[in-house]
C-alpha positions in Angstrom: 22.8 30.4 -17.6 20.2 28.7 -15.2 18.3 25.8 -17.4 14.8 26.1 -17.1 12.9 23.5 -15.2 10.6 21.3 -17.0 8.4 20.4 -14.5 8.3 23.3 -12.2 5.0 22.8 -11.3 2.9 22.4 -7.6 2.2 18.4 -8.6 6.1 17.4 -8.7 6.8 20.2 -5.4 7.0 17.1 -3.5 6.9 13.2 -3.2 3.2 12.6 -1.9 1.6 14.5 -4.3 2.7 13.4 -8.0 2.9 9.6 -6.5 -0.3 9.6 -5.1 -2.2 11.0 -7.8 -0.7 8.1 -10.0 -1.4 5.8 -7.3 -5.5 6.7 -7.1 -5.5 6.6 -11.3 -3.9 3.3 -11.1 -6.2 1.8 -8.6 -9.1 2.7 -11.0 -7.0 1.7 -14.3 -5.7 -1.5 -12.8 -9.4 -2.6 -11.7 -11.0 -1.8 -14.7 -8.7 -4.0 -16.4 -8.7 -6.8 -14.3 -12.1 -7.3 -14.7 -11.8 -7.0 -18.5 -10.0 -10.1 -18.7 -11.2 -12.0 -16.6 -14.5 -11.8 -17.7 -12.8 -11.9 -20.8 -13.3 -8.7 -22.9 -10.5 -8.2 -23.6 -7.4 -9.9 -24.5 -3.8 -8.6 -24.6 -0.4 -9.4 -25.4 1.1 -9.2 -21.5 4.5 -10.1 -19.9 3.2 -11.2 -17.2 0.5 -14.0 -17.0 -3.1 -12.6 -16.1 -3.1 -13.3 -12.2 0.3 -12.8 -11.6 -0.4 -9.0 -13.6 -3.1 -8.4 -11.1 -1.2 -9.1 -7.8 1.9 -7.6 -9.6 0.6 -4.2 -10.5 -2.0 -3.6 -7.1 1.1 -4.5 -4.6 4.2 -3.9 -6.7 2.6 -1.0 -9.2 -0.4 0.6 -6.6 1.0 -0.5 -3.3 4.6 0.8 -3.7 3.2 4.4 -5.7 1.8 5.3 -2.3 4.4 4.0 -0.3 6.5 6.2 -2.5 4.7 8.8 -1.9 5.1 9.0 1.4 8.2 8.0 2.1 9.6 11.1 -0.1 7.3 12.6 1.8 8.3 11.4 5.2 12.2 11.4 4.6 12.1 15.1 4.2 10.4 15.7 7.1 13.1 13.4 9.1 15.9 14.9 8.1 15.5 18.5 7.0 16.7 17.5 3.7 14.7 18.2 0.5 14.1 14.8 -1.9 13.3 14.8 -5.0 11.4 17.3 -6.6 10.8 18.9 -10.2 12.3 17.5 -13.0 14.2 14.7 -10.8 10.7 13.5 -9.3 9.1 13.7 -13.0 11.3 10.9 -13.8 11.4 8.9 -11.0 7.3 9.0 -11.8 7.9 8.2 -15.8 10.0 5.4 -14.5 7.1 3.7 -12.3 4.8 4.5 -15.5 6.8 2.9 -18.5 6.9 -0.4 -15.5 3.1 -0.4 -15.9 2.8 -0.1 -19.3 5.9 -1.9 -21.3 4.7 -6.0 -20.3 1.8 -5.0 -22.5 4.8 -4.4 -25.1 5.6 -8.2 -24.6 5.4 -9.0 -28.5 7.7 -5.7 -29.5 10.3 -5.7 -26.8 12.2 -8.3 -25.4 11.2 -9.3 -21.6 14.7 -8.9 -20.3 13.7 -5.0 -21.3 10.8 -5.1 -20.0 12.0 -7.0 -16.7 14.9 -4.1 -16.1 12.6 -1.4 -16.4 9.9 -2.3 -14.0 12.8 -3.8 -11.4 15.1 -0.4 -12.1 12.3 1.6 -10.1 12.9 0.4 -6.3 16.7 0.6 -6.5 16.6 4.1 -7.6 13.9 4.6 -4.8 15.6 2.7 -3.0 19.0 5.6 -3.2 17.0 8.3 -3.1 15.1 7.6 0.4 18.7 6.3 2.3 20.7 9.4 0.7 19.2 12.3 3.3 19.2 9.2 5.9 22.8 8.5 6.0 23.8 11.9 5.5 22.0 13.2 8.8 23.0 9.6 10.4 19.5 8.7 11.7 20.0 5.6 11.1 16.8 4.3 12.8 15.1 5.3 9.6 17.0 2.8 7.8 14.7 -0.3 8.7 12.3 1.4 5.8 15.3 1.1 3.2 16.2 -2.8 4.3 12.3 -3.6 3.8 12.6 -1.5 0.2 15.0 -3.6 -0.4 13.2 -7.0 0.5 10.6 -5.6 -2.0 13.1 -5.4 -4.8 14.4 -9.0 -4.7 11.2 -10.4 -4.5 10.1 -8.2 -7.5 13.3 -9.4 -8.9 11.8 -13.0 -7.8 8.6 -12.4 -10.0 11.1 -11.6 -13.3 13.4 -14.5 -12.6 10.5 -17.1 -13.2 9.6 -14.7 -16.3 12.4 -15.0 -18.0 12.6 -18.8 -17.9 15.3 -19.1 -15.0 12.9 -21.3 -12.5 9.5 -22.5 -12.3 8.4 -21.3 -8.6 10.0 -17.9 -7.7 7.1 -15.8 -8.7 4.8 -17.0 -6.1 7.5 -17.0 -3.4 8.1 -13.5 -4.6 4.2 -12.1 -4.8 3.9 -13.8 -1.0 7.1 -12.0 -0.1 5.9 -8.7 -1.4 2.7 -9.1 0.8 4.2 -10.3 4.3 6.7 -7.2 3.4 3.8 -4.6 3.2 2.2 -5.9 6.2 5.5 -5.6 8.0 6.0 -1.9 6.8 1.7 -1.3 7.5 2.6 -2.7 11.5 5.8 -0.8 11.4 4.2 2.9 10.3 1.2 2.1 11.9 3.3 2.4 15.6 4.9 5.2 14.2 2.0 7.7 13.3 -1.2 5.9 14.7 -0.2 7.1 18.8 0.2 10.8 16.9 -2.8 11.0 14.5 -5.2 10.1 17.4 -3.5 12.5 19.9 -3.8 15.6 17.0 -7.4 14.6 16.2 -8.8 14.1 19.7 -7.9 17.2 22.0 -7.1 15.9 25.1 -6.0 12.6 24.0 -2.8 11.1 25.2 -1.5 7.8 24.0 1.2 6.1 25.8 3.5 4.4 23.6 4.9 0.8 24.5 8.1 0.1 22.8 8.2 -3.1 24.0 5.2 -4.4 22.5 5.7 -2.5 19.3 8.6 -4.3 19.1 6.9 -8.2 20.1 4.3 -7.0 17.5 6.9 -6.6 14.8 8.4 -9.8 15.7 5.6 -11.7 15.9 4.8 -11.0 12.4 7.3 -11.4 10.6 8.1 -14.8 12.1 3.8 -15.4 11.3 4.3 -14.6 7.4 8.6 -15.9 7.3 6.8 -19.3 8.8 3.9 -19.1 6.3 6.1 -18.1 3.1 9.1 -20.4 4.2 8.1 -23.3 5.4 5.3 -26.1 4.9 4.0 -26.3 8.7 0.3 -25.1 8.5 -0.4 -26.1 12.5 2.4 -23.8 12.9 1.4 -21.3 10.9 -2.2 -20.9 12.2 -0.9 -21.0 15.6 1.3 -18.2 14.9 -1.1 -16.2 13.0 -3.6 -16.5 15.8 -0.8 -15.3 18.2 -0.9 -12.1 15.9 -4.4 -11.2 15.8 -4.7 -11.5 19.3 -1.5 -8.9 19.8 -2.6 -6.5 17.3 -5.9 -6.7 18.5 -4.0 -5.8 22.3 -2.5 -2.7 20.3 -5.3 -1.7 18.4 -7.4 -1.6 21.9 -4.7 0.7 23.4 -4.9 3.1 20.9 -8.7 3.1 20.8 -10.9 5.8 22.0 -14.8 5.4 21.0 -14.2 9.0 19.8 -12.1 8.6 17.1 -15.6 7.6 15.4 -16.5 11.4 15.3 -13.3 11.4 13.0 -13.3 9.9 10.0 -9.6 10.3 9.9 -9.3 8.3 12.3 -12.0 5.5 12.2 -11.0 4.7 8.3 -7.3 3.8 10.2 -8.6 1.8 12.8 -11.0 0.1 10.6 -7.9 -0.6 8.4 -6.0 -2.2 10.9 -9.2 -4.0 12.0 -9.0 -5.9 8.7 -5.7 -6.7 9.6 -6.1 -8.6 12.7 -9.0 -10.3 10.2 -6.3 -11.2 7.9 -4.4 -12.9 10.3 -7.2 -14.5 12.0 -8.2 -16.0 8.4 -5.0 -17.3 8.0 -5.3 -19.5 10.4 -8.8 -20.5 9.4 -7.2 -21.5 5.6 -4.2 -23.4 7.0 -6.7 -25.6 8.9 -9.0 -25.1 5.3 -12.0 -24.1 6.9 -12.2 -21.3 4.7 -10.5 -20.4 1.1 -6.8 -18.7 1.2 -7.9 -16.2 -0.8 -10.3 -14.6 1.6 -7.2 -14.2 4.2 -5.4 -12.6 1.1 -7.8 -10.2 0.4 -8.5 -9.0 4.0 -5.3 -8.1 3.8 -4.6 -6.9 0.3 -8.3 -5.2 -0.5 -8.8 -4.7 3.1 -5.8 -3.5 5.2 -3.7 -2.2 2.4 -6.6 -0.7 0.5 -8.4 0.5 3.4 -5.1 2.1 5.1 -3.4 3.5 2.3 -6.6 5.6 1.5 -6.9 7.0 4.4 -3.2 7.5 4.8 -3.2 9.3 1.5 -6.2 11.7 2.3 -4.8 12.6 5.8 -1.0 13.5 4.8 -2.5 15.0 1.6 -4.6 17.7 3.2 -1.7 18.0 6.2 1.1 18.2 4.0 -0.7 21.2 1.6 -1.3 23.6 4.3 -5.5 22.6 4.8 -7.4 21.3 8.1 -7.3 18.2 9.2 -11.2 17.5 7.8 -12.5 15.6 5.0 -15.7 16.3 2.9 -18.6 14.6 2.8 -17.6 13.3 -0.4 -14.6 11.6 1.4 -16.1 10.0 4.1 -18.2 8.4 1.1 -15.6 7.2 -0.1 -14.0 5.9 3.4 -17.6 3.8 3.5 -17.4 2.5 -0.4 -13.9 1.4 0.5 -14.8 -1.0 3.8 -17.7 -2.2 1.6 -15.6 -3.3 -1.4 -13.8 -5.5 1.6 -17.2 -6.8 3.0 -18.4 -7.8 -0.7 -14.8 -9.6 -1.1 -14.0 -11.1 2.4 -17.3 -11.3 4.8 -20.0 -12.2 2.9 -18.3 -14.9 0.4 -17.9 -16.7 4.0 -21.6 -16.6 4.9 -23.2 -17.0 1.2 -20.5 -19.2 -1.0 -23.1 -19.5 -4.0 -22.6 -16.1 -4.8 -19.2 -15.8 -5.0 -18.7 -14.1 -8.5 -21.6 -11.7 -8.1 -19.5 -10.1 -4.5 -16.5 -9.9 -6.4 -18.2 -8.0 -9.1 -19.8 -5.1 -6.2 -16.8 -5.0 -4.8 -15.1 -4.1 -8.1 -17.2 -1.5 -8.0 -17.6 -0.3 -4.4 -13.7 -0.2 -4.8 -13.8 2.1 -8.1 -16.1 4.4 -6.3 -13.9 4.7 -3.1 -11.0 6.0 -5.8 -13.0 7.5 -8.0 -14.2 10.2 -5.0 -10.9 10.2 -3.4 -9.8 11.5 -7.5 -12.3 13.9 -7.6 -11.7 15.7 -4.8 -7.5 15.5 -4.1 -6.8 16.0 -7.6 -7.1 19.6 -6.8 -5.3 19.7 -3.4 -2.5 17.4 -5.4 -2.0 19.3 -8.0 -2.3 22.8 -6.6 0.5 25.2 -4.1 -0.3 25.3 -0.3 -3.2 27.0 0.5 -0.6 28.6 3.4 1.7 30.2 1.3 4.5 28.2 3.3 7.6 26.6 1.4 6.5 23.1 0.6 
């Protein structure tokens, strides 16, 4: 006799949609409780001291839920071959849950528990994504399972320190993490941008230049390898200002002042814009003209928040059958979004006095980008094709 599936339901039909409706709930979740503690309202038990629990759980919890997501997602698509679905994707999604939620266990399980079961989720990831790769041998796709792997030793970084093996692996680790989702946002980004602009703009063609994909690639990676690696800051900036002027080369290529009739397509280039910012930063904070936490956050807040919205609305309404066309409420949300990054990067620059008060509306410009993008995908997520078509 067949066994019944559990979780036979349109949310768990495929990779994108369970992992990004936990990724938009976490982004609200993970905010609200940031700013609990440190504003102090709250205090809890947590495995993980309070900054390190912020930058853990928005690039190691948020961050690698959407990457998740489309990856599954993606893989499929590759190589013809189905990924996880149903009961098998309901786990791999309880896993990334009980990760979020056991270091606030701290006092009732031990933290070498706690450490195995958040690490345990990007190593099964890890087999499930390079499974359908080496089977159909296209083994260019395998560059996304070596930088999967980067992320999982420096998460395992992170728990070393934790668990009282050595005193300075977390923030090598955290800084890892982040030069690895830049790596993978540059990488995607030469993939799919050339594509997304040519579908949205009839008559569009972009000509791809493997060569410079490839010197952009390089260029930042050495950047962030230089930056995480090695104590040269004149280096460093030099390097960094190298790569905004490269990317800004790409981004330039790929522009088309119509893509601002799409918001699709504007909330991408906008994304990348604060990207080339990051960089640009960097290289301002090595020569400490301005704090190294602006830089972070144009990246972090900025190109990772910005791009993995927009990401997730686009291959959310492609992927379920629907037109390439947000709602109004959307392209609110693509505006609240760049605003939180405005309130935490541009204006602290220009008015240093009131500091806290940006961080604060940009806490909340960022929980009304995720709170609209909720609203309205939490529907399309959790609901068949509106095409009738297999998923």
């Amino acid at each position: 006799m067949k066994s019944q599936k559990i979780f036979n339901y349109p949310l768990f039909a495929l990779g994108f949609r369970a992992f990004f409706m936990l990724a938009a709930i976490s982004a609200l979740v993970f905010l609200v409780l940031w700013n609990t503690l440190i504003k102090g309202d709250w205090s809890a038990i947590n495995y993980f001291p309070n900054n390190l629990w912020h930058a853990h759980e928005m690039l190691l919890g948020y961050s690698v839920a959407v990457l998740s997501g489309f990856l599954l997602t993606a893989v499929k698509n590759w190589t013809e071959k189905s990924t996880l679905t149903g009961d098998a994707l309901a786990g791999l999604c309880l896993i990334w849950l009980y990760g979020r939620i056991v270091p606030f266990y701290a006092d009732l399980l031990p933290n070498v528990l706690i450490a195995l079961i958040d690490f345990a989720f990007l190593p099964i990831l890890i087999y499930q994504i390079s499974k359908p790769i080496v089977q159909t041998k296209q083994y260019q796709h395998l560059i996304f399972v070596v930088l999967l792997v980067i992320l999982a030793f420096a998460n395992g970084l992170i728990h070393y320190e934790l668990l009282g093996f050595s005193k300075k692996s977390a923030t090598l680790g955290v800084n890892l993490v982040l030069a690895t989702f830049i790596t993978l946002i540059v990488i995607i980004a030469g993939r799919v941008f050339p594509y997304f602009i040519e579908r949205g703009l009839s008559g569009t063609l972009i000509i791809k230049n493997n060569l410079l994909d490839q010197l952009i690639i390089g260029v930042t990676v050495i950047t962030f390898a230089c930056q995480v690696f090695t104590d040269t800051p004149v280096l460093t900036a030099w390097l960094a200002i190298i790569a905004a002027i490269i990317h800004t080369i790409r981004l330039a290529k790929w522009y088309d002042r119509k893509i601002w009739y799409v918001p699709l397509l504007w909330i991408l280039f906008l994304g990348y814009g604060w990207l080339i910012l990051g960089f640009i930063l960097t290289a301002l904070a090595e020569y400490r003209l301005v704090l190294p936490s602006l830089a972070l956050h144009s990246f972090t807040v900025g190109s990772i928040g910005v791009l993995t919205l927009g990401m997730m609305a686009r291959v959310s309404l492609g992927h379920t059958g629907r037109a390439l066309k947000i709602s109004n409420s959307l392209a609110i949300a693509f505006i609240f979004i760049n605003l939180a990054v405005v309130f935490r990067v541009l204006l602290p620059i220009a008015m240093k006095d009131s500091y806290t008060l940006f961080i604060y509306v940009s806490t909340l410009c960022w929980l009304v980008a995720f709170s609209l993008f909720a609203c309205v995908y939490s529907p399309i997520l959790s609901s068949p094709r509106i095409d009738e078509q297999a998923q």
